[in-house]
C-alpha positions as CSV (number, residue, x, y, z in Angstrom):
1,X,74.8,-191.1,58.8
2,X,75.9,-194.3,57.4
3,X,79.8,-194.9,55.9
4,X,79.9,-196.5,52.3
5,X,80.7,-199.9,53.7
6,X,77.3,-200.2,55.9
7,X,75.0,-199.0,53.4
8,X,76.4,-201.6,50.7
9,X,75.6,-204.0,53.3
10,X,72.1,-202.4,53.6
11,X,71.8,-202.0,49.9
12,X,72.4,-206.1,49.4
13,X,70.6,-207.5,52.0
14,X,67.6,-204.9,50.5
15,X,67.8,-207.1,47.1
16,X,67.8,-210.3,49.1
17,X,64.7,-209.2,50.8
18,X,63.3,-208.3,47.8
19,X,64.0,-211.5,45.6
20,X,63.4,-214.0,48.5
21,X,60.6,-212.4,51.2
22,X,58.6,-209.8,48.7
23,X,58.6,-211.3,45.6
24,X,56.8,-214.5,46.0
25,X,53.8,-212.4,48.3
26,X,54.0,-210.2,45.3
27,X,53.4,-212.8,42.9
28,X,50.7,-214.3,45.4
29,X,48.9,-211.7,46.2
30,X,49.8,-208.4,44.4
31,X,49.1,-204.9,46.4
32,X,46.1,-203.1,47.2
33,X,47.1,-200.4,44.3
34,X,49.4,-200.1,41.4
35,X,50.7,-196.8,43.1
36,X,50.2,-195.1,46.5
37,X,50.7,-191.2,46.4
38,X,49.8,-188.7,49.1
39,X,46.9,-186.5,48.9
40,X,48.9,-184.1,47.2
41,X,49.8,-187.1,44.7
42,X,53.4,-187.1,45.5
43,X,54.9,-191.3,45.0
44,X,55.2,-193.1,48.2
45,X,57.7,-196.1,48.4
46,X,56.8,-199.4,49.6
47,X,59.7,-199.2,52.2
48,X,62.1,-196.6,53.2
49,X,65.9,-197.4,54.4
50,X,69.1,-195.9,55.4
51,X,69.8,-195.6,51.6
52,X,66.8,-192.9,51.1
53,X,68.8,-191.1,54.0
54,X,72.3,-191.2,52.9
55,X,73.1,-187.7,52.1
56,X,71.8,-186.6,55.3
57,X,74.4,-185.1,57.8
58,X,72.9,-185.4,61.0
59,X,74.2,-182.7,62.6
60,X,73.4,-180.3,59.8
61,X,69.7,-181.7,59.0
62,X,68.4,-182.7,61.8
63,X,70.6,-181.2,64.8
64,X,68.7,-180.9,68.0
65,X,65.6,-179.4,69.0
66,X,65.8,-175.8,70.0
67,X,68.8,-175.1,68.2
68,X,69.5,-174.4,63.8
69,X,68.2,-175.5,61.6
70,X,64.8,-176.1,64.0
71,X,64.0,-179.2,62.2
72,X,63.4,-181.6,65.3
73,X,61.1,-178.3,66.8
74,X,61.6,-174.8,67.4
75,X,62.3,-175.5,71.6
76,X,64.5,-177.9,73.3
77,X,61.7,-179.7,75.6
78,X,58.6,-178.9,73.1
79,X,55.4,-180.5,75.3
80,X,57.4,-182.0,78.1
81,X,57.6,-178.2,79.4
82,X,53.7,-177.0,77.8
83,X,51.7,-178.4,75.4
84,X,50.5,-176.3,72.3
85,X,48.3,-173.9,73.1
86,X,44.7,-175.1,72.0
87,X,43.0,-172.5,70.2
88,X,39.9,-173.0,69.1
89,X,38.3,-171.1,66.0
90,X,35.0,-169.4,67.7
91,X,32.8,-166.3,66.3
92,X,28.7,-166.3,65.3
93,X,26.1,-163.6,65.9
94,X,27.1,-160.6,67.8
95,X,29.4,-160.4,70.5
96,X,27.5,-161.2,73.3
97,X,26.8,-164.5,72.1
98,X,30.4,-165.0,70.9
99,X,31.7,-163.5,74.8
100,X,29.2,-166.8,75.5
101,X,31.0,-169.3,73.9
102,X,34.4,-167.6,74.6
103,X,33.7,-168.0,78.1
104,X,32.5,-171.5,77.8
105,X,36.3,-172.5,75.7
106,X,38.2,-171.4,78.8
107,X,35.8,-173.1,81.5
108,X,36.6,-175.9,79.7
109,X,39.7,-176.0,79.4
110,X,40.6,-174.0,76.1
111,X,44.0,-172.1,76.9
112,X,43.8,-169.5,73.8
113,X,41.1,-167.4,72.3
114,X,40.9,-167.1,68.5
115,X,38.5,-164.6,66.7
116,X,35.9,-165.7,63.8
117,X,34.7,-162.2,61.8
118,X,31.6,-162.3,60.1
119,X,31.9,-161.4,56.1
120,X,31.1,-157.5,56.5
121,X,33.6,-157.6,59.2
122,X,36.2,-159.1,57.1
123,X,35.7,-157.4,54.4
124,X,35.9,-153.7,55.9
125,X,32.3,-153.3,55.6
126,X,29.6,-151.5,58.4
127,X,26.5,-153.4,59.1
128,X,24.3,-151.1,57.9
129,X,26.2,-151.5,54.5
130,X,23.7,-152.4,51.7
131,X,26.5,-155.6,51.3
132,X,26.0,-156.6,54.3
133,X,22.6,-157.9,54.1
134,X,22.1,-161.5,54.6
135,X,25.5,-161.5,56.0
136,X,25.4,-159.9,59.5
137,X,26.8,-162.3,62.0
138,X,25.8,-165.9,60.3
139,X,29.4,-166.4,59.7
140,X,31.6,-165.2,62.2
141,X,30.9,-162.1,65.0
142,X,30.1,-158.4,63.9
143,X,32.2,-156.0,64.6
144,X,31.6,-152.3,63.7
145,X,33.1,-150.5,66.4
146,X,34.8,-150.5,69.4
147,X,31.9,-150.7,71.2
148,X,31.6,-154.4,70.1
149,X,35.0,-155.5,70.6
150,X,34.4,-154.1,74.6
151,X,31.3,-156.5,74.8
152,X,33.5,-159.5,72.8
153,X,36.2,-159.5,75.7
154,X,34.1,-158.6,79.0
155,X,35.1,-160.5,81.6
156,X,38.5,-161.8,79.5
157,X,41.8,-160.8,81.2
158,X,43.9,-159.4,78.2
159,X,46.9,-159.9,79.8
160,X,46.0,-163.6,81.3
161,X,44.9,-164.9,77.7
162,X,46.1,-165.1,74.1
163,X,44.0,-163.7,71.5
164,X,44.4,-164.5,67.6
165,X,42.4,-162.4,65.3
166,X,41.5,-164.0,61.9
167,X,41.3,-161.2,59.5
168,X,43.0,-160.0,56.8
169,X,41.7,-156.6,54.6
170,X,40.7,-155.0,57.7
171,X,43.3,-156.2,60.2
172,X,44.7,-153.2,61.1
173,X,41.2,-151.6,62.2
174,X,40.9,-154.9,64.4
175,X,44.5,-154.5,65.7
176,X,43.9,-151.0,66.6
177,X,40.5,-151.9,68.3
178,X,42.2,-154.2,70.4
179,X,45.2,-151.9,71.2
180,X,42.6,-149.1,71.9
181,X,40.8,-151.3,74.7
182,X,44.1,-152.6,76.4
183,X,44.4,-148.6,76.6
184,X,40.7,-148.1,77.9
185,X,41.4,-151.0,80.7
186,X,44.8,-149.7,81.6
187,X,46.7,-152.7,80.3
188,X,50.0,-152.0,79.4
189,X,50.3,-152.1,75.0
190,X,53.7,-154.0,76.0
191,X,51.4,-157.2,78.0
192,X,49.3,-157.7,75.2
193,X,49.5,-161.3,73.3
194,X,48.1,-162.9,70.5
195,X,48.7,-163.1,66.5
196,X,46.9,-161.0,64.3
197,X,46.5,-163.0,60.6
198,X,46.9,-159.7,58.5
199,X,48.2,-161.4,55.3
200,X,47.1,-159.6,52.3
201,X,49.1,-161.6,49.9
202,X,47.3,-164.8,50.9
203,X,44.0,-163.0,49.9
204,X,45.4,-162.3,46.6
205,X,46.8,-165.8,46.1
206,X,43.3,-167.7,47.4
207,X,41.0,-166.6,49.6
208,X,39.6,-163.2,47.7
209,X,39.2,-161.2,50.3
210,X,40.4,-157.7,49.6
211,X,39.2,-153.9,49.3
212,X,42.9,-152.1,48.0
213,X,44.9,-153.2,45.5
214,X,48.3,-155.5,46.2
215,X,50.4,-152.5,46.7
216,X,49.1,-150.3,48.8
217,X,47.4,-153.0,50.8
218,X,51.4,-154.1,51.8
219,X,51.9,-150.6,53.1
220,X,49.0,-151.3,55.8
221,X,50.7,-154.7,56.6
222,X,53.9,-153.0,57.2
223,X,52.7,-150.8,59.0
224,X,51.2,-152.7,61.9
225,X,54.5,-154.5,61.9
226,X,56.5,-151.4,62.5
227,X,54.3,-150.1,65.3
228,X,53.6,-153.4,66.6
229,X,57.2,-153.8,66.9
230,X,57.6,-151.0,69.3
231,X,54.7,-150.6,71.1
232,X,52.9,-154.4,71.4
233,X,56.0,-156.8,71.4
234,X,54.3,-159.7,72.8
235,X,51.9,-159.7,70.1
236,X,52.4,-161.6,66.5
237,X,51.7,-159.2,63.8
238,X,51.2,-161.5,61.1
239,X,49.9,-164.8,61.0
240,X,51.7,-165.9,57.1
241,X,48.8,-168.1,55.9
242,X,49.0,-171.4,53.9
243,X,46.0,-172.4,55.6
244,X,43.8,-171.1,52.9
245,X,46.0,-171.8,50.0
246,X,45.3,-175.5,51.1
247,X,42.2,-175.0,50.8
248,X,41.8,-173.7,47.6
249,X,43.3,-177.1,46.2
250,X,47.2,-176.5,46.4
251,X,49.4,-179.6,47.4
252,X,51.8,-179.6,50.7
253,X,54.5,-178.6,48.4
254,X,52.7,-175.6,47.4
255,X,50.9,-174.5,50.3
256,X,53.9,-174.6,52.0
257,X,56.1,-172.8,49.2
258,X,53.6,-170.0,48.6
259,X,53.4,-169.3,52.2
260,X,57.1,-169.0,53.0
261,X,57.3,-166.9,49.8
262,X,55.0,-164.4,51.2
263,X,56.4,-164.6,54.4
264,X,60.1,-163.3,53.2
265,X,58.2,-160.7,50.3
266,X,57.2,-159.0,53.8
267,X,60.2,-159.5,55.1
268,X,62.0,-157.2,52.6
269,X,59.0,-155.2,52.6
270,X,59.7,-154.2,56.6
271,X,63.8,-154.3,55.4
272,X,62.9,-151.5,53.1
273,X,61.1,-149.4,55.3
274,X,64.1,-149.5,57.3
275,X,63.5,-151.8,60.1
276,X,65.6,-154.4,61.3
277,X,65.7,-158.0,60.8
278,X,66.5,-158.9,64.5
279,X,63.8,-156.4,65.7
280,X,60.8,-157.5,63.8
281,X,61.3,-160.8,62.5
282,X,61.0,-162.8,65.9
283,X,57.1,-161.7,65.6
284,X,56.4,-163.4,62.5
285,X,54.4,-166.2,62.6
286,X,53.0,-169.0,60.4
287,X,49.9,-170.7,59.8
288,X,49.2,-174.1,58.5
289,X,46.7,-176.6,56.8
290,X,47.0,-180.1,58.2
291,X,45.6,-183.0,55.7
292,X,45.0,-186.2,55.8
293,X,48.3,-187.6,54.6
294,X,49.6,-188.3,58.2
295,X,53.2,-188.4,56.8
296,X,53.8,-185.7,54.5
297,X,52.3,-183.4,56.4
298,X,54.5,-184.2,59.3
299,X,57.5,-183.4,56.8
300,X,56.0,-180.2,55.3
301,X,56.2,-178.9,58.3
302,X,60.0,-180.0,59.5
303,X,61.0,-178.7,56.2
304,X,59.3,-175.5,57.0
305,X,61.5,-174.9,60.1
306,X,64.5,-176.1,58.2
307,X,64.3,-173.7,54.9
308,X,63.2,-171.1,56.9
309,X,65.9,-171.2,59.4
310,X,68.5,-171.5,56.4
311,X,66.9,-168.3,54.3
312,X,66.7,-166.1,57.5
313,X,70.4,-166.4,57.9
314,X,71.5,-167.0,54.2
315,X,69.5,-164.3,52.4
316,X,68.4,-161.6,55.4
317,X,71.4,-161.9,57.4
318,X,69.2,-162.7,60.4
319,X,71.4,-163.5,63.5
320,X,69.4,-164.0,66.6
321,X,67.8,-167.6,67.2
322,X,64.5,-165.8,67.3
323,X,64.8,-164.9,63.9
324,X,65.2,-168.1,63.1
325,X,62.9,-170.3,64.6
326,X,59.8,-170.6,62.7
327,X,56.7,-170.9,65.2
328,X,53.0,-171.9,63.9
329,X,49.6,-172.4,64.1
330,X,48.0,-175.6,62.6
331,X,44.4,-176.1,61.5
332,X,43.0,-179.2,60.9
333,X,41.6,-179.1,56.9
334,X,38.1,-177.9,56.4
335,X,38.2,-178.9,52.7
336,X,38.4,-182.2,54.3
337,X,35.2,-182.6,56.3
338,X,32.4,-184.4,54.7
339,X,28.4,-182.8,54.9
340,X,28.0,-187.3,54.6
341,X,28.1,-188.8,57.7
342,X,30.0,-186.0,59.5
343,X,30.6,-188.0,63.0
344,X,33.4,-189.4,60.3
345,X,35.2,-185.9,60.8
346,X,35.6,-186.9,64.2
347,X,38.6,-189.1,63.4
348,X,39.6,-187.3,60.2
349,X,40.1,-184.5,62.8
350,X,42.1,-186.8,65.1
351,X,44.1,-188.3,62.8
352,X,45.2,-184.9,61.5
353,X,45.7,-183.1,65.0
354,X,48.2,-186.2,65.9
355,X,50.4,-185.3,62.5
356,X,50.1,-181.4,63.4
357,X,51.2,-182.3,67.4
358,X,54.1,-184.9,65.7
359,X,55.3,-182.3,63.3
360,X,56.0,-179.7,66.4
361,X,52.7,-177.0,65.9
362,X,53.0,-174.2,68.9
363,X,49.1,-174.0,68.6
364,X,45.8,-175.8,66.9
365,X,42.5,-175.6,66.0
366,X,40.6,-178.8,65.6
367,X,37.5,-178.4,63.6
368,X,34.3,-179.6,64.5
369,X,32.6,-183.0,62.8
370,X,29.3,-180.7,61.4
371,X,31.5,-177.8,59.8
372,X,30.5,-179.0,56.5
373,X,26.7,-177.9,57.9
374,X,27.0,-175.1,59.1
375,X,28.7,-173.2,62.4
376,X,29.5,-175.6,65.1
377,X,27.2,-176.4,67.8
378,X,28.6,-176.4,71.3
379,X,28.6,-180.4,71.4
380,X,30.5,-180.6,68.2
381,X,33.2,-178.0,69.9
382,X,33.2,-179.5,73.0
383,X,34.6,-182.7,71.2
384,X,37.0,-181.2,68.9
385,X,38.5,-179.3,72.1
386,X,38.8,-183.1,73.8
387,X,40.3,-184.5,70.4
388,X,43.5,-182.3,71.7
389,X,42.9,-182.5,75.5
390,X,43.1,-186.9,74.9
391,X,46.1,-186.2,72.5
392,X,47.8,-184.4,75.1
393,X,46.9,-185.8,78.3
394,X,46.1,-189.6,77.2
395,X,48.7,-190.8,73.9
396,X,51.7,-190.1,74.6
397,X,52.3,-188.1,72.2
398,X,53.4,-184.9,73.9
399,X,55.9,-187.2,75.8
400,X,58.4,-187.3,73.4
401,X,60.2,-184.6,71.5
402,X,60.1,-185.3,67.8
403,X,59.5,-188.8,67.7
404,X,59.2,-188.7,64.4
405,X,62.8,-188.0,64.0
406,X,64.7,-190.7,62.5
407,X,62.1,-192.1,60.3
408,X,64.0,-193.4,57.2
409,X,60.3,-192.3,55.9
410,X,59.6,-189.4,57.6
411,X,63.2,-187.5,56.8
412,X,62.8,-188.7,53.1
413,X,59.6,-187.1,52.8
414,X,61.6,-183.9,54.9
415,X,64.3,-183.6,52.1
416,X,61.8,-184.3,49.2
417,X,59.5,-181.6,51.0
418,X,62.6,-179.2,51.2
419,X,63.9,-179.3,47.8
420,X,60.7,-179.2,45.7
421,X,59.8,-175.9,47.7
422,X,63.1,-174.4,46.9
423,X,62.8,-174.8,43.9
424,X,59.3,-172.9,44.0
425,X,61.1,-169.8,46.3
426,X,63.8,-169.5,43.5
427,X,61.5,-169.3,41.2
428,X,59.4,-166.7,42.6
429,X,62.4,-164.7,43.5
430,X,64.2,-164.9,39.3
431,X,60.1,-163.8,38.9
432,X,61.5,-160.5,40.8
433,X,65.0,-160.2,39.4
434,X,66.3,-161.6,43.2
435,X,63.5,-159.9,45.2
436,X,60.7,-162.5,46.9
437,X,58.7,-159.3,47.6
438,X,58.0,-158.4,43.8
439,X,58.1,-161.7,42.5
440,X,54.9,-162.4,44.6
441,X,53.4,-159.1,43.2
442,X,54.5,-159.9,39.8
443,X,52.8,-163.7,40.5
444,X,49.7,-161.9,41.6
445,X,49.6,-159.2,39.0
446,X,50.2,-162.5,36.2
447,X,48.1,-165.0,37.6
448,X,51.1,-167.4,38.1
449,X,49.6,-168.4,41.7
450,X,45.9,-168.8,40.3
451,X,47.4,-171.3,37.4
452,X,49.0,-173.5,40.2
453,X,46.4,-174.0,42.5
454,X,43.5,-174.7,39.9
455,X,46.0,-177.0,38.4
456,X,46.7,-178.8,41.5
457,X,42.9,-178.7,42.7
458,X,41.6,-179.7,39.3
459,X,44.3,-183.0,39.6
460,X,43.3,-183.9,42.6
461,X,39.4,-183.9,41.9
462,X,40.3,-185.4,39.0
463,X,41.4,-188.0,40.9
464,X,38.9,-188.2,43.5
465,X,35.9,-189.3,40.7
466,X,38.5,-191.9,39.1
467,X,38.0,-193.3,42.4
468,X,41.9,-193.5,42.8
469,X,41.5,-191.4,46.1
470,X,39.1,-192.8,48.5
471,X,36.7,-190.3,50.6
472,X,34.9,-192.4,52.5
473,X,31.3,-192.0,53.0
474,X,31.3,-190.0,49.5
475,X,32.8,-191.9,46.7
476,X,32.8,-195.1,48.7
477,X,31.3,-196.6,52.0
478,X,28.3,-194.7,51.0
479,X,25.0,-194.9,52.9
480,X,21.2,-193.8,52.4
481,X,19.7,-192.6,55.2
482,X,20.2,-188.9,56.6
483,X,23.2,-188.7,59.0
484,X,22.6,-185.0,59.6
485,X,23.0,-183.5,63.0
486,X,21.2,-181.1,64.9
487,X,23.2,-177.7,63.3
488,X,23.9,-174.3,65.4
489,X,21.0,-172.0,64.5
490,X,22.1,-168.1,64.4
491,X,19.1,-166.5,66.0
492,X,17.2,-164.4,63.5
493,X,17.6,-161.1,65.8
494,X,21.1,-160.8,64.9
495,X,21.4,-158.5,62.3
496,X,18.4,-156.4,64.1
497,X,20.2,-156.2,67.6
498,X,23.6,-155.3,65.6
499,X,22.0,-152.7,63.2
500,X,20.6,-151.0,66.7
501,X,23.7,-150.7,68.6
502,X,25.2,-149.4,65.5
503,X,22.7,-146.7,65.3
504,X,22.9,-145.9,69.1
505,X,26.9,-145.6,68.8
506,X,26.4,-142.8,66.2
507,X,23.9,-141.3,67.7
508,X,26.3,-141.3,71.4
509,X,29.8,-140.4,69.8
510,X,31.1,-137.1,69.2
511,X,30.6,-136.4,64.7
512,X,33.2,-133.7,65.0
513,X,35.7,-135.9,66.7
514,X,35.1,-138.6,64.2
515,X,35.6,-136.7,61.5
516,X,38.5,-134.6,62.6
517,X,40.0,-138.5,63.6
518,X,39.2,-139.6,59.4
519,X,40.9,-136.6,58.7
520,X,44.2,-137.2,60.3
521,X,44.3,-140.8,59.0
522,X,43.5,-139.5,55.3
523,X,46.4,-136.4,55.5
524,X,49.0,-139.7,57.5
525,X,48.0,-142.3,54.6
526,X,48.9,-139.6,51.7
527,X,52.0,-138.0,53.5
528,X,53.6,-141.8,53.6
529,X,53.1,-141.7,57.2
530,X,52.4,-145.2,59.3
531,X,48.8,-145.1,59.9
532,X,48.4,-147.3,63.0
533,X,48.5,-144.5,65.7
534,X,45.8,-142.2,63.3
535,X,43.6,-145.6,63.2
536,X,43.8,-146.1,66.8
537,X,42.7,-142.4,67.4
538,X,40.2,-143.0,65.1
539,X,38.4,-146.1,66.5
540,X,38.7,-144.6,70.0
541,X,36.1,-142.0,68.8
542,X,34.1,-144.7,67.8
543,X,34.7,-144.3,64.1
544,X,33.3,-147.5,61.9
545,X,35.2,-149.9,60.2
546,X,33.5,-148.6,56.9
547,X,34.3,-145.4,57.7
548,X,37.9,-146.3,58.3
549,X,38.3,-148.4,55.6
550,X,36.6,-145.9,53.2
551,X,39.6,-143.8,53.6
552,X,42.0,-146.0,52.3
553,X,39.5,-147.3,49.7
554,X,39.0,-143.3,48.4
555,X,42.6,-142.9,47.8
556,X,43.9,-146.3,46.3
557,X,40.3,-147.1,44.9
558,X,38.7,-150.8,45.0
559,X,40.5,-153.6,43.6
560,X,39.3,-155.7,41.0
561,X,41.4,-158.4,39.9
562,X,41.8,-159.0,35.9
563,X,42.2,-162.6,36.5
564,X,40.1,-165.3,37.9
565,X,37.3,-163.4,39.6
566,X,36.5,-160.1,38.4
């Protein structure tokens, strides 16, 4: 961007500055801190010039928005034309209370749905379940049946309103509930939109959540990809998650290498069963953490559009733009949010929304300031849903497309960001002789992923209890009194009112059409068959999601990692 000549001139008058203007306030006065780092420890310089950018060809880099390699956003007017779709996180008791709040999001104002399961749920368990005690409903909805996911959307227009389901081990019993009530309404399978999170390698990586092992577990995400593909088009199969590797104490780097590792270990996965590139891979989507550390975060995720651009042409041959242009969901981080005076989360929240709108997101959840409590209460949500409504209607910060763009800083951090996960995705893929795919089941199987994160997470508290990063209101700014708000209460009836409408859906349904539906799925899964149509059968006879999941956990068995948590 600069010729030899000009950045001598830059380079000069840089040590002139130095000697003359910085070194006597130096001398004076010092610096706050030997060394400033990002959150995920990562050296920031005191300033940033056209040298740090020098090796950047403009054209190539950065290019425009809506066009390769994506790094200034994934469409050419970004929020001018629509803002990100605000999509909050919502899900507690049984699904007429969660219907409640649903409603509630779009009256004021919310313009996607987004699913919260309760642990049973998520795990692939029934209500009735002896595992489920304690359980039912305190931490997302229950949902045994398609009985319940008719109550969760009455009165929602499926095809007016964007759904995302967060679930991962039972995804495609979810999926198929949803499909199988677009059927029951009449709604073509073609209308229906949302994401659907179903990324097993995520749970194996850091969340723990998981009933089959690695393998076999891949087969089920294929398949709703493949059927997805051709009969619900609109609708994202997989949502690839760094969200919870954040969480579990990676850095940016990580999070972000991990999850576009995963992300291309199912794109060969889908290669191999035969599908093609162009046909499937315009459904993926992505989902990410967003920290505190305004500015790398902001570069993780113009890196993300820029390596992932570059790999889906360079390594899958992908040639439509659709292919190419990585869209995602942002979160704001959880792991962030202090139980100490949580109305503080109100501007951590805010601060990490404006990096998530800044780095181009195409939707966000904001988290609520008493999530370190408990479950939001419906004034905590109401003001995480206006932190975006001010960012978008009041800043200005949906005005400009990629503002950011430019930033001697901001595209420093960028290239940093972009070769540091490179080198992860190589690595990963010599881990699998030149396949992604079983280099992230060879990481799994060896623990490689585990090592990285405790690493990371162990640095960073490490760090936090040196007192070298600052949480305020826990390790500094610290106060006495109780700051505790009044918390969502999940009424005690739950798991009773759940447990009934179980029993009244056995009792109601048809055995012998249950079990003739189980019996289909069992003879699809063992001939190699995709499941998804057998599942959809099934769950329209109103079998369980034990039941279902049962199948699949009699013929792989129960996984039980060797490593970490056994």
């Amino acid at each position: 961007m600069y010729d030899d000549e000009e950045l001598a001139a830059i380079r000069e008058a840089t040590d002139e500055w130095e000697a003359e203007t910085l070194e006597p306030t130096l001398n004076a006065h010092g610096e706050r801190k030997d060394r400033f780092a990002t959150v995920s420890n990562l050296d920031v310089d005191r300033l940033y010039t056209p040298e740090d950018v020098a090796d950047l060809d403009y054209l190539e880099d950065l290019g425009f928005p809506g066009e390769e390699p994506y790094t200034r956003g994934p469409y050419p007017t970004m929020y001018r034309g629509r803002t990100w779709t605000m999509r909050q996180f919502a899900g507690f008791g049984t699904a007429e209370e969660t219907n409640e709040r649903f409603h509630y999001l779009i009256d004021e104002g919310q313009t996607g749905l987004s699913v919260a399961f309760d642990m049973p749920s998520l795990m692939g368990l029934d209500s009735d379940d002896p595992m489920s005690q304690g359980e039912i409903g305190t931490e997302g909805v229950a949902v045994d049946t398609l009985r319940d996911m008719e109550i969760l959307f009455d009165g929602i227009d499926l095809e007016e309103i964007s759904t995302s389901f967060t679930i991962n081990p039972s995804a495609p019993v979810i999926y198929a509930m949803y499909v199988a009530l677009a059927d029951q309404r009449g709604v073509p399978r073609e209308n229906l939109r949302g994401t659907l999170q179903n990324d097993m390698f995520k749970e194996f990586i850091a969340q723990k959540e998981w009933v089959i092992p690695p393998e076999p577990s891949l087969d089920l995400v294929t398949d709703v990809v493949e059927f997805s593909t051709e009969e619900t088009p609109k609708f994202h199969p997989i949502s690839v998650s760094g969200y919870h590797i954040r969480e579990a104490g990676s850095t940016a780097v990580q999070e972000l290498a991990f999850t576009l590792a995963d992300g291309f270990a199912y794109v060969e996965d889908a290669l191999e069963r035969g599908l093609a590139v162009d046909e499937f891979a315009p459904r993926l989507s992505f989902f990410f953490n967003c920290h505190n550390a305004f500015f790398e975060e902001i570069a993780k995720y113009r890196a993300a559009r820029r390596i992932y651009a570059r790999v889906m042409d360079d390594w899958y041959d992908a040639e439509v733009d659709e292919s190419k242009r990585l869209k995602f969901h942002t979160q704001t981080a959880g792991q962030s949010l202090t139980a100490q005076q949580p109305l503080n989360n109100v501007v951590r929240v805010t601060i990490q929304a404006l990096a998530g709108v800044l780095g181009g997101t195409q939707s966000l959840h904001t988290n609520s300031f008493d999530e370190a409590l408990a479950l939001p209460s419906e004034k905590a949500v109401r003001v995480a849903l206006r932190t975006q409504q001010i960012i978008a209607e009041e800043s200005g910060a949906a005005d400009i497309v990629d503002p950011m763009g430019g930033s001697f800083a901001v595209e420093a951090l960028t290239d940093e960001t972009e070769q540091r996960v490179m080198g992860y995705l190589e690595e990963i893929r010599e881990m699998g002789d030149g396949s992604v795919r079983d280099g992230v089941l060879k990481g799994i199987e060896d623990g490689y992923f585990l090592r990285e994160i405790q690493e990371a997470s162990y640095e960073y508290q490490e760090r936090v209890e040196r007192g070298e990063e600052v949480v305020v209101g826990v390790n500094e700014y610290t106060l006495e009194e109780d700051t505790s708000p009044e918390i969502l209460q999940i009424d005690e009836t739950t798991a009773e009112r759940q447990l009934a409408r179980l029993e009244d859906v056995k009792a109601d349904r048809d055995d012998a059409a249950v079990e003739d539906a189980l019996e289909a799925l069992r003879e699809a899964s063992e001939r190699g068959e995709n499941t998804i149509p057998y599942i959809v059968d099934a769950v329209k006879a109103y079998a369980t999601m034990g039941e279902i999941m049962g199948v699949f956990e009699e013929q792989y068995g129960a996984y039980s990692e060797e490593i970490g948590l056994a």
